[in-house]
Each structure stands twice: as C-alpha cells, then as structure tokens.
N, C-alpha and C positions, 0 to 999 in steps of 0.2 A: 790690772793685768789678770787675765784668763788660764788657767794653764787649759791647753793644747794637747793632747796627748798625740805620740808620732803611730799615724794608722799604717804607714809603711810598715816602721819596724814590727810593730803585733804584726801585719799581713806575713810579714819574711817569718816571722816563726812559726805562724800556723802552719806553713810550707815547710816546715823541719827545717832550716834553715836560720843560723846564728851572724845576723853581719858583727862583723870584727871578731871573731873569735877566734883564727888563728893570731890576732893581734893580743889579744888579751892572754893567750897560751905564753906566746913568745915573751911576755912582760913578767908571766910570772915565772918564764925558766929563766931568764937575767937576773929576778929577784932569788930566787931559791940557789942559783946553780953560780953565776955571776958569765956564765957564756950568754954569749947575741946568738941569738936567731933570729933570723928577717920572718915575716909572716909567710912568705910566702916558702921557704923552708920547712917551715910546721906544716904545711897545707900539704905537702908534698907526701912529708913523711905519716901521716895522718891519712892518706888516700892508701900509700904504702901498707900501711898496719892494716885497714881495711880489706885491702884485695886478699891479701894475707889472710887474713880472719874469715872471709869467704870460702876462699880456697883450703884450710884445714876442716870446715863445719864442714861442706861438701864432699870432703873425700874420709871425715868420717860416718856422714851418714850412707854414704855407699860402702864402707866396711860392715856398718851394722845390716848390711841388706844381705850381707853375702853368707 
C-alpha cells in the first residue's frame, strides 16, 4: 500500500481555507467548556468576530487620519 496524499485538502489551504475547522473548534469548546456547539454555530460567530474586527481596524484608522 502507497500512501496518497489528499491534493484537495493542500489545494483548500493554499486558498486560506481550513475544511472542518469549525468542526474541530466546536470539539474543543465541548472538551474545554462541556457546552455543544454545532459547527455551524462557530461559523457564525467567527464571521461575527470578523466583521467586528474590520469594522473597529477601519474606523480607527480613520481616527488616526483626522
């Protein structure tokens, strides 16, 4: 037997791109915390935190303009 390696998964990262990684988030807040999060929960909230985090870097760098 050969090992294979999966040329998808390398392609999905080179794209910044993590498959299952709000799965793997969600396993370890069940492990650490003992609350379920479904994946798609985490993905949510993770998009949330994001727009968030744009939205404060952008409106300080238009304070430092002013």
């Amino acid at each position: 037997m050969t090992f294979k390696p999966n040329l998808r998964a390398r392609e999905t990262r080179h794209l910044g791109r993590f498959p299952f990684r709000n799965k793997h988030i969600s396993e370890y807040i069940y492990r650490k915390t003992g609350i379920i999060r479904d994946p798609k929960q985490v993905g949510s909230r993770l998009q949330q935190l994001g727009e968030y985090a744009k939205e404060t870097i952008d409106e300080n760098v238009r304070l430092q303009r002013e």
